[in-house]
DOROKE-420294 format. One record per residue (C-alpha): residue in three letters; residue number from 1; x, y, z. Coordinates in nm, 2 decimals. Last residue first. Layout:
N
<site><r>ALA</r><k>NUM</k><c1>X</c1><c2>Y</c2><c3>Z</c3></site>
...
This chain:
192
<site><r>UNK</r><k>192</k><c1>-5.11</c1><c2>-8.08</c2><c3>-0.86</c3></site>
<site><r>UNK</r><k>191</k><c1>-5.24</c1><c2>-7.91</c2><c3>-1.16</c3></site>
<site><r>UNK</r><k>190</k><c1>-5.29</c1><c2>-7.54</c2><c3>-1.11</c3></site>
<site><r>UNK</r><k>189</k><c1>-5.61</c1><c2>-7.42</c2><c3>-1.27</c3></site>
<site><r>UNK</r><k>188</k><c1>-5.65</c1><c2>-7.11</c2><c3>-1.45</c3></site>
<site><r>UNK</r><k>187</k><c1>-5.86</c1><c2>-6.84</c2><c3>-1.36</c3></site>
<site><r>UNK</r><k>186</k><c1>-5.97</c1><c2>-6.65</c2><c3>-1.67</c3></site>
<site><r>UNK</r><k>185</k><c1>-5.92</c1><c2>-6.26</c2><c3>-1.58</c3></site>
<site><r>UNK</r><k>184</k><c1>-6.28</c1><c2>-6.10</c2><c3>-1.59</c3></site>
<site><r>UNK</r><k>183</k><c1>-6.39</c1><c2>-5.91</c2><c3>-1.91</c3></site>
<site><r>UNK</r><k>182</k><c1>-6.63</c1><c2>-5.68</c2><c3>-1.83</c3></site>
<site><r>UNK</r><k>181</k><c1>-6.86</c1><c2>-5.53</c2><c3>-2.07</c3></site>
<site><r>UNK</r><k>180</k><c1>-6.99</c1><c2>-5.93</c2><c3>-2.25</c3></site>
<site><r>UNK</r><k>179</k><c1>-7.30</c1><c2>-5.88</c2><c3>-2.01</c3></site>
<site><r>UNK</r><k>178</k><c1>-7.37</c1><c2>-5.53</c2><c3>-1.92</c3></site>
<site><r>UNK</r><k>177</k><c1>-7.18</c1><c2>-5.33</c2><c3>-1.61</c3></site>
<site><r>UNK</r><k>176</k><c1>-7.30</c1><c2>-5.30</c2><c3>-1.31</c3></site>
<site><r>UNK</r><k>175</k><c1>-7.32</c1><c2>-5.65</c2><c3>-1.10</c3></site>
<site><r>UNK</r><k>174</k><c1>-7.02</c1><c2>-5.80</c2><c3>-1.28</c3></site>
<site><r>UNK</r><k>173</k><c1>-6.81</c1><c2>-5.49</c2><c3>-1.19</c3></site>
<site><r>UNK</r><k>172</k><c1>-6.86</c1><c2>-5.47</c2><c3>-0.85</c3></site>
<site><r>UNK</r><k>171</k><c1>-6.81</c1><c2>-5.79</c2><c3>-0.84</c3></site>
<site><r>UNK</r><k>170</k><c1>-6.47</c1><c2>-5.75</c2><c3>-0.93</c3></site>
<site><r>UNK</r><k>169</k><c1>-6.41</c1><c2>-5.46</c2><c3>-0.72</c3></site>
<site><r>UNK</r><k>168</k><c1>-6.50</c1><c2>-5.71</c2><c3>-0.44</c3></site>
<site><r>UNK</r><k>167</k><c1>-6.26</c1><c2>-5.95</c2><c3>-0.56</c3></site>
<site><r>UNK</r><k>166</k><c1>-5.97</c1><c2>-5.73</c2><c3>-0.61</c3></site>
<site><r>UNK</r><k>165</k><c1>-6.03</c1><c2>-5.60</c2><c3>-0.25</c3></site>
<site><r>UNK</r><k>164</k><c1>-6.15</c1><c2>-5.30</c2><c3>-0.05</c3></site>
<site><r>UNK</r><k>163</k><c1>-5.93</c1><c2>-4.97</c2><c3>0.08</c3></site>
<site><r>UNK</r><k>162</k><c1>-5.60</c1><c2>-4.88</c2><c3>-0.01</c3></site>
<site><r>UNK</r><k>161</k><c1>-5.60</c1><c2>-5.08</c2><c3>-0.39</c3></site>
<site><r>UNK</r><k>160</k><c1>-5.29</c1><c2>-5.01</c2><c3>-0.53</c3></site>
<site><r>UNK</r><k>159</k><c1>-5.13</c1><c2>-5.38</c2><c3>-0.59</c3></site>
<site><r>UNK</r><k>158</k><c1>-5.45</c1><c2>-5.42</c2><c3>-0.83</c3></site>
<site><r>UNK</r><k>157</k><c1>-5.38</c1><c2>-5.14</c2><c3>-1.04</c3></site>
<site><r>UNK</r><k>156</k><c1>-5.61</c1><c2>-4.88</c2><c3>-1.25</c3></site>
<site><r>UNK</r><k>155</k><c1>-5.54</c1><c2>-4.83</c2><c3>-1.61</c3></site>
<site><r>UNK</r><k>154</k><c1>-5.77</c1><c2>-4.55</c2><c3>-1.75</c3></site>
<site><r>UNK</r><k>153</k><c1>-5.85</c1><c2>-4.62</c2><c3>-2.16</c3></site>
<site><r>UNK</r><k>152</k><c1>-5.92</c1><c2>-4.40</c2><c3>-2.45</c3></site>
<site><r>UNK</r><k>151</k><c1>-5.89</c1><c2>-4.63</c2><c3>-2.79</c3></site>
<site><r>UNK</r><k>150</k><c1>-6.24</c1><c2>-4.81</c2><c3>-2.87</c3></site>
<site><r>UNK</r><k>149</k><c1>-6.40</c1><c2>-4.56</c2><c3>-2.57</c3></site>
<site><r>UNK</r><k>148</k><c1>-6.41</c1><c2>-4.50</c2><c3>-2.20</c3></site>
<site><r>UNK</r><k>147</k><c1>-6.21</c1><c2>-4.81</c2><c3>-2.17</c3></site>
<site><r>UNK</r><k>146</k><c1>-6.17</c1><c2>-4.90</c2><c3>-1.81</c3></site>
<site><r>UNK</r><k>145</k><c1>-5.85</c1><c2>-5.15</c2><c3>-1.83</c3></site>
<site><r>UNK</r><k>144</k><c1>-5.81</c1><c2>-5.33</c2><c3>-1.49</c3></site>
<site><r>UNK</r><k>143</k><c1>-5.47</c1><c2>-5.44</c2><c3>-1.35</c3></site>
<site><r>UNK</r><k>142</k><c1>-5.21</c1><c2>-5.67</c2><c3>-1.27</c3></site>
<site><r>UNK</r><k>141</k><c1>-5.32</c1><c2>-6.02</c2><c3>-1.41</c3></site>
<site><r>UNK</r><k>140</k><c1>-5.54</c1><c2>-5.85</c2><c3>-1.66</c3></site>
<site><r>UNK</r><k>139</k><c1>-5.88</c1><c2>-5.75</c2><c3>-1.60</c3></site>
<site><r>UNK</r><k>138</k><c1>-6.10</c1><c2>-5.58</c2><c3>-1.89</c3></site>
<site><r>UNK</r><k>137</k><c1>-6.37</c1><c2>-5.33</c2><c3>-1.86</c3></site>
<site><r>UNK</r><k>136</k><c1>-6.55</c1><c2>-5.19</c2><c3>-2.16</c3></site>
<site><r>UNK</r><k>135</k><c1>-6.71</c1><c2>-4.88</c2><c3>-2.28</c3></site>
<site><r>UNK</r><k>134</k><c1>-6.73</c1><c2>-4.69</c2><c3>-1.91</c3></site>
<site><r>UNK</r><k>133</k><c1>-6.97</c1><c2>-4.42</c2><c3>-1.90</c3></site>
<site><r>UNK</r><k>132</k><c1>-7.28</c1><c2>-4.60</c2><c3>-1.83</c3></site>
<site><r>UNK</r><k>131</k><c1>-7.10</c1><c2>-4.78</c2><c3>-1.48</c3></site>
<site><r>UNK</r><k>130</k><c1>-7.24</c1><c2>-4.41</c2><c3>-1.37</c3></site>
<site><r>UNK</r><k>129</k><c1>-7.06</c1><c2>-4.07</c2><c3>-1.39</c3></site>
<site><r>UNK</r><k>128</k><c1>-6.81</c1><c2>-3.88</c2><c3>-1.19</c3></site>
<site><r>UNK</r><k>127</k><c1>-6.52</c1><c2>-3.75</c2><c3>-1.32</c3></site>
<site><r>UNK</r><k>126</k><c1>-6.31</c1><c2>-3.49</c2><c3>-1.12</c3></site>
<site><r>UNK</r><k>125</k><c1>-5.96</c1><c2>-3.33</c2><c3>-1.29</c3></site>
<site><r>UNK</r><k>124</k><c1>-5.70</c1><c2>-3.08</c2><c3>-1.12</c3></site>
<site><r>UNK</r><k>123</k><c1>-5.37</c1><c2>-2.97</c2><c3>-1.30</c3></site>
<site><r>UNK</r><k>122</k><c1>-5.16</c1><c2>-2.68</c2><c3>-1.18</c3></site>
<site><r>UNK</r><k>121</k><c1>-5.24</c1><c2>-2.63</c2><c3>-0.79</c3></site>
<site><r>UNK</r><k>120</k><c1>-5.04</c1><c2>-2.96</c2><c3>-0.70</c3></site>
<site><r>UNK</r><k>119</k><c1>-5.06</c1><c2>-3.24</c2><c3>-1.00</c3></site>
<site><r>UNK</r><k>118</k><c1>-5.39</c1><c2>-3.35</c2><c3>-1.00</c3></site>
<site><r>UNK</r><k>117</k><c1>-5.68</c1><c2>-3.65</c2><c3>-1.08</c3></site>
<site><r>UNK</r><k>116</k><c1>-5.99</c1><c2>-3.76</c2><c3>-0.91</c3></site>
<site><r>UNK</r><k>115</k><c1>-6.19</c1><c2>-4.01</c2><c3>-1.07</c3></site>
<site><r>UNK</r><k>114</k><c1>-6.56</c1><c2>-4.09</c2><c3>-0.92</c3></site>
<site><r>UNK</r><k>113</k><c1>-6.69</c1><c2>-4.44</c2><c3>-1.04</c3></site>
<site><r>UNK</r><k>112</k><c1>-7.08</c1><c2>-4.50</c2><c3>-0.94</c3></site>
<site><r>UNK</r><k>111</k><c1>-7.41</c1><c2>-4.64</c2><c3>-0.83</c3></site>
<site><r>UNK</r><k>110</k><c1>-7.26</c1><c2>-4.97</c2><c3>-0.64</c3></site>
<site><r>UNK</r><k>109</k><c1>-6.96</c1><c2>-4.83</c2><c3>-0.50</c3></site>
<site><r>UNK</r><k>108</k><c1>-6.59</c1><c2>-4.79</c2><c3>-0.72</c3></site>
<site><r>UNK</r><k>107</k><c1>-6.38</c1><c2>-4.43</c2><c3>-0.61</c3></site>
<site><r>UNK</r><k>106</k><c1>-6.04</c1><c2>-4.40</c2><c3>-0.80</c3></site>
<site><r>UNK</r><k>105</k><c1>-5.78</c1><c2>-4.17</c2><c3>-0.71</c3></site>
<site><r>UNK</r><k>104</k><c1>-5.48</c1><c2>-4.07</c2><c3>-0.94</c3></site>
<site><r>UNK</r><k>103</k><c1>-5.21</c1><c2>-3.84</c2><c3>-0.88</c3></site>
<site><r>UNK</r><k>102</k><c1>-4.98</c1><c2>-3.65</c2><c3>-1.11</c3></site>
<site><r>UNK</r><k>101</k><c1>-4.60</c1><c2>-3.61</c2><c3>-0.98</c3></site>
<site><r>UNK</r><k>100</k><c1>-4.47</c1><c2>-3.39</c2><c3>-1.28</c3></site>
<site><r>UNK</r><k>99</k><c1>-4.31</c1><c2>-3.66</c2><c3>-1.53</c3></site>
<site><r>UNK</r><k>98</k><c1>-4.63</c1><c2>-3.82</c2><c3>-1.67</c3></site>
<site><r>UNK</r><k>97</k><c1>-4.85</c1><c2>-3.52</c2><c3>-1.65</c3></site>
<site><r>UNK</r><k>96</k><c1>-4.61</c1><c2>-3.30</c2><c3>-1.82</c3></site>
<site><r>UNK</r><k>95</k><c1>-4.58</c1><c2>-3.56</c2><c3>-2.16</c3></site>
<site><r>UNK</r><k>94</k><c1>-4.30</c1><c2>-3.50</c2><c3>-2.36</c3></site>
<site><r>UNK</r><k>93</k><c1>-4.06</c1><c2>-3.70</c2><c3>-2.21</c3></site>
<site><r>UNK</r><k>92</k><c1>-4.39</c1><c2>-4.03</c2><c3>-2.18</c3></site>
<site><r>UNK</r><k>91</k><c1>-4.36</c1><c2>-3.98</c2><c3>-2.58</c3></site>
<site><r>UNK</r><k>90</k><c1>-3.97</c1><c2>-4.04</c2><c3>-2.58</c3></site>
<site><r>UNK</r><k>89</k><c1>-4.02</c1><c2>-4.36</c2><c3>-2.35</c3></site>
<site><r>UNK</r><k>88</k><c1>-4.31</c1><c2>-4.48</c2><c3>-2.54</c3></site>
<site><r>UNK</r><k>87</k><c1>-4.07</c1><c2>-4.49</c2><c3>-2.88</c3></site>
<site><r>UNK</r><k>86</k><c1>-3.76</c1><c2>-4.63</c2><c3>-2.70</c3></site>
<site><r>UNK</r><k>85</k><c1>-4.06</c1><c2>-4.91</c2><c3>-2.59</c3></site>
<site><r>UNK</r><k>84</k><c1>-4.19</c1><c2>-4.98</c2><c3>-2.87</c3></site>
<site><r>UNK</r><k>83</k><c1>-3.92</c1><c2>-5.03</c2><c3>-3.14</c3></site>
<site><r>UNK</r><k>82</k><c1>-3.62</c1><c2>-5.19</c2><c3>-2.93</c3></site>
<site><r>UNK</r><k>81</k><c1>-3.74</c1><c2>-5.41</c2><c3>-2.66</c3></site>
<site><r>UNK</r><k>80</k><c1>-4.12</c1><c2>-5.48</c2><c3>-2.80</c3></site>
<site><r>UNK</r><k>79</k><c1>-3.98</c1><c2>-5.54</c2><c3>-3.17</c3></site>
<site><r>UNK</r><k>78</k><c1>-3.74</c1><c2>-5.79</c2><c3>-3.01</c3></site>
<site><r>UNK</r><k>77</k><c1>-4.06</c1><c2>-5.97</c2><c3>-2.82</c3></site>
<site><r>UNK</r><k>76</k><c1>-4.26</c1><c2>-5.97</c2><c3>-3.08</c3></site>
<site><r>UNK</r><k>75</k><c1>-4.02</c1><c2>-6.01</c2><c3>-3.44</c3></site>
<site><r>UNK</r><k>74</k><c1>-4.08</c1><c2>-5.69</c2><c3>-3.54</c3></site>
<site><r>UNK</r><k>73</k><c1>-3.65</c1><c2>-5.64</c2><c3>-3.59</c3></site>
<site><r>UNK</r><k>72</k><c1>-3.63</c1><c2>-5.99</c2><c3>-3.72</c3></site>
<site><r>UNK</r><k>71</k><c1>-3.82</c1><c2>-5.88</c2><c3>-3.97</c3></site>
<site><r>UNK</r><k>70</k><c1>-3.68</c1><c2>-5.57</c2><c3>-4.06</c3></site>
<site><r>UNK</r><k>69</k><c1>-3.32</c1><c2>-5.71</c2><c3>-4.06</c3></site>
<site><r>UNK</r><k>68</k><c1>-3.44</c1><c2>-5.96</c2><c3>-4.30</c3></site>
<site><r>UNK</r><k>67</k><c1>-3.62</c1><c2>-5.71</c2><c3>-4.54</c3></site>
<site><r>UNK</r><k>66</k><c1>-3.30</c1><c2>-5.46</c2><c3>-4.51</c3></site>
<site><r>UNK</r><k>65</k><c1>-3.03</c1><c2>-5.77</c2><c3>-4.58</c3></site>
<site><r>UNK</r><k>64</k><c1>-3.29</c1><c2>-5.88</c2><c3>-4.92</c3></site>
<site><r>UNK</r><k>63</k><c1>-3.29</c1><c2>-5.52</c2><c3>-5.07</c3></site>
<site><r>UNK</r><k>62</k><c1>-2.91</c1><c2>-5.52</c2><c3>-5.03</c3></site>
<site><r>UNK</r><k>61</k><c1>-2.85</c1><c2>-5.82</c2><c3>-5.21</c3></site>
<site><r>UNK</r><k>60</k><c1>-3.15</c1><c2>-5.74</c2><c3>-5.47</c3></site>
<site><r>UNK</r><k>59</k><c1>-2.98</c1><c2>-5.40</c2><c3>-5.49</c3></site>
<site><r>UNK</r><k>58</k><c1>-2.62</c1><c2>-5.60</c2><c3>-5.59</c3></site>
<site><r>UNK</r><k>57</k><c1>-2.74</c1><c2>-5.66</c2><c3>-5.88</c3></site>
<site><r>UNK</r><k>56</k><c1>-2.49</c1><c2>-5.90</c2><c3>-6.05</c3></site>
<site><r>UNK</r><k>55</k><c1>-2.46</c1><c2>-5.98</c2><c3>-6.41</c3></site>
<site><r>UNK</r><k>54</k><c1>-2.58</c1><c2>-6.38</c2><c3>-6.47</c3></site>
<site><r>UNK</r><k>53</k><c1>-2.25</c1><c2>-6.64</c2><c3>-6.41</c3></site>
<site><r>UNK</r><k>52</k><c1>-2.50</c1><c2>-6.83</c2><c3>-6.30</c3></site>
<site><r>UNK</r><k>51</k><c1>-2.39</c1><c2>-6.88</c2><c3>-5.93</c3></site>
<site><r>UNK</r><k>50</k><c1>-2.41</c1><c2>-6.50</c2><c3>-5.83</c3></site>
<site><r>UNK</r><k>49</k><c1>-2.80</c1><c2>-6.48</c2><c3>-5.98</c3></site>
<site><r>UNK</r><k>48</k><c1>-2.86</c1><c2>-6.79</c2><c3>-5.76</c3></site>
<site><r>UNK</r><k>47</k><c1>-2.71</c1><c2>-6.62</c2><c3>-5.48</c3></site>
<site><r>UNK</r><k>46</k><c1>-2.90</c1><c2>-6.30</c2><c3>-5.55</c3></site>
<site><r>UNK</r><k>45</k><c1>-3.19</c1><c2>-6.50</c2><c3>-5.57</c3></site>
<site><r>UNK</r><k>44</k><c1>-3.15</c1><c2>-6.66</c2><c3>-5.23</c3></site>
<site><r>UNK</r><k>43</k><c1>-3.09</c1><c2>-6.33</c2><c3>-5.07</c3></site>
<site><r>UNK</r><k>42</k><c1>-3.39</c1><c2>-6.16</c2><c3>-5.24</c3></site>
<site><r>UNK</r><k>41</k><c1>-3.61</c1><c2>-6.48</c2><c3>-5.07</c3></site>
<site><r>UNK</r><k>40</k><c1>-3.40</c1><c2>-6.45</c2><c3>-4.72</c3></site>
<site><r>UNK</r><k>39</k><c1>-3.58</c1><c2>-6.07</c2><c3>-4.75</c3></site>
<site><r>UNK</r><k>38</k><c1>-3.92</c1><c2>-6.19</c2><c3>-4.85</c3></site>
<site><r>UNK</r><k>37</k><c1>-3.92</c1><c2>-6.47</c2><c3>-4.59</c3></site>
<site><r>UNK</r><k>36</k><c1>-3.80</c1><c2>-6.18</c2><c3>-4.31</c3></site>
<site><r>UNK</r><k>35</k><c1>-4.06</c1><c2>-5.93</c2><c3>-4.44</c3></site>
<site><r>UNK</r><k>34</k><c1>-4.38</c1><c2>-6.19</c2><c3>-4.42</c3></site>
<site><r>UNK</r><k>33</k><c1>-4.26</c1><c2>-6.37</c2><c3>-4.11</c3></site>
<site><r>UNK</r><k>32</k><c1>-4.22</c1><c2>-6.03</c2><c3>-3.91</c3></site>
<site><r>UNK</r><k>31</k><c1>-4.54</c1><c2>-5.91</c2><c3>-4.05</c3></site>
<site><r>UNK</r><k>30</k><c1>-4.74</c1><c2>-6.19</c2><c3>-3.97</c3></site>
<site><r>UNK</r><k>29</k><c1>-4.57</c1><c2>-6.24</c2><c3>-3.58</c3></site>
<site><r>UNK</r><k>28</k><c1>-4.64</c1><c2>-5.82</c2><c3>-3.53</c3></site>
<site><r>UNK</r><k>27</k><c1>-5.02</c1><c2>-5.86</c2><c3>-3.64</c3></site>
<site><r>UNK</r><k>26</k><c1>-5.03</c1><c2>-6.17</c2><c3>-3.41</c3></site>
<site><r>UNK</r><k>25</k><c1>-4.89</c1><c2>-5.99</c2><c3>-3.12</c3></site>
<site><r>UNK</r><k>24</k><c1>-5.21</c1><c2>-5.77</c2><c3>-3.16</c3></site>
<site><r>UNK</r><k>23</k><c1>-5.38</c1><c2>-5.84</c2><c3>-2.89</c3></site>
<site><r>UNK</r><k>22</k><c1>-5.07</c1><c2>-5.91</c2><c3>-2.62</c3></site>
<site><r>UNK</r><k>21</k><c1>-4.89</c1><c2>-5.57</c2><c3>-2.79</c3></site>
<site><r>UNK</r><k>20</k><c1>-5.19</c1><c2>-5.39</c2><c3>-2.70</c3></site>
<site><r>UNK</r><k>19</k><c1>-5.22</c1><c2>-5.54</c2><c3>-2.33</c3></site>
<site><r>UNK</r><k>18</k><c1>-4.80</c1><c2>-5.49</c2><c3>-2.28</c3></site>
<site><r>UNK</r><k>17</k><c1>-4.83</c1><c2>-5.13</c2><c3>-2.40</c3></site>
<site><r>UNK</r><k>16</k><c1>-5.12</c1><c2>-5.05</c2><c3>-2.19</c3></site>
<site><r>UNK</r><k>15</k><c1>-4.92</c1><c2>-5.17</c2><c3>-1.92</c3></site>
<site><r>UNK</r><k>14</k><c1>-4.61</c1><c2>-4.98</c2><c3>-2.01</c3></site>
<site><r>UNK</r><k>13</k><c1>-4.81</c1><c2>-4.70</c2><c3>-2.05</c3></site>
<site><r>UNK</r><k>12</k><c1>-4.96</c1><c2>-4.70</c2><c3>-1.68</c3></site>
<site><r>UNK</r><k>11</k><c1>-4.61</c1><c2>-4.76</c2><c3>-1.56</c3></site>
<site><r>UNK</r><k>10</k><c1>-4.49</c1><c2>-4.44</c2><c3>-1.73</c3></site>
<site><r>UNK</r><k>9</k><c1>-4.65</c1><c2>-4.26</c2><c3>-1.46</c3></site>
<site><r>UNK</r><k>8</k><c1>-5.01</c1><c2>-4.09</c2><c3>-1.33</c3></site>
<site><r>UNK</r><k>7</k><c1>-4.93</c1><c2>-4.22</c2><c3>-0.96</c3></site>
<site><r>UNK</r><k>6</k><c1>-5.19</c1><c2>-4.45</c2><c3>-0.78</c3></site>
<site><r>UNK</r><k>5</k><c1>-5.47</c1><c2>-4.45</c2><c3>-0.53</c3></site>
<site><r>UNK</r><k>4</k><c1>-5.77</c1><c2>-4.67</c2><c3>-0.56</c3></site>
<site><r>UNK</r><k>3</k><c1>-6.06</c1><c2>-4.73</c2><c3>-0.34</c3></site>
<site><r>UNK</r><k>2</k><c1>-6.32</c1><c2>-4.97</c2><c3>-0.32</c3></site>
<site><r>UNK</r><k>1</k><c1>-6.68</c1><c2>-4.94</c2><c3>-0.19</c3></site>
């Protein structure tokens, strides 16, 4: 059996954030490329424009600044400093849970996962239900995702384990879920 005890707080977004921005990074990289390239493109023509004598429209000036902002703006790691995570940080404000001292408990054994969650007398949740009920499991260097569905997810970390291991969770996982469910962490080799 392993159990987990952890706090319902903005760390658990942050992860989530950090695991959806690592999928999708590529979505962020295409779109950055694609505005900034169309932006220095309205630049350049406004420069050609300037240089032959043509009239001036200063919108494709203004139109090229804006697309070249914007793209360095979703540019990965920028877009993860100034567009997500002012944005997370005004949704965790408005979330009671998140600011009000919830608690998380976590019970993994061979037949089942029970989840415990409260905050004092106000909020109290208990799921139990077989390996069934989770979607997908995925281990990242810090955590597991249990995805209870495409876009529902609890985040349950490593460094809050109070009684078992990582590696006996881990096989807990392998032995219950179905093949291609759970999604160990890849072990990489250090070269000596």
């Amino acid at each position: 059996m392993v159990r987990v005890e952890q706090s319902f707080d903005s760390r658990i977004t942050k992860e989530i954030n950090n695991n959806t921005l690592k999928k999708l990074g590529w979505v962020y990289w295409v779109f950055s490329i694609i505005l900034f390239v169309c932006g220095i493109a309205n630049i350049y023509e406004y420069v050609i424009e300037q240089s032959s004598g043509a009239p001036l429209d200063t919108s494709t000036l203004i139109f090229g600044i804006i697309f070249t902002i914007l793209g360095c703006l979703f540019f990965p790691p920028l877009a993860k400093i100034v567009i997500i995570r002012p944005l997370q940080k005004s949704i965790n404000k408005k979330q009671p849970l998140m600011n009000g001292g919830a608690q998380m408990s976590f019970c993994f054994d061979d037949k089942e996962v029970i989840i415990d969650s409260n905050m004092g007398e106000s909020f109290k949740d208990h799921i139990e239900a077989d390996y069934s009920f989770i979607y997908r499991i995925e281990e990242e260097v810090a955590s597991w995702s249990l995805f209870i569905s495409v876009g529902q997810r609890f985040v349950v970390f490593k460094d809050k384990i109070i009684e078992g291991s990582v590696d006996e969770l881990n096989a807990i996982f392998k032995a219950n879920m179905p093949v291609n469910k759970f999604k160990p962490l890849k072990k990489t080799r250090h070269l000596h």
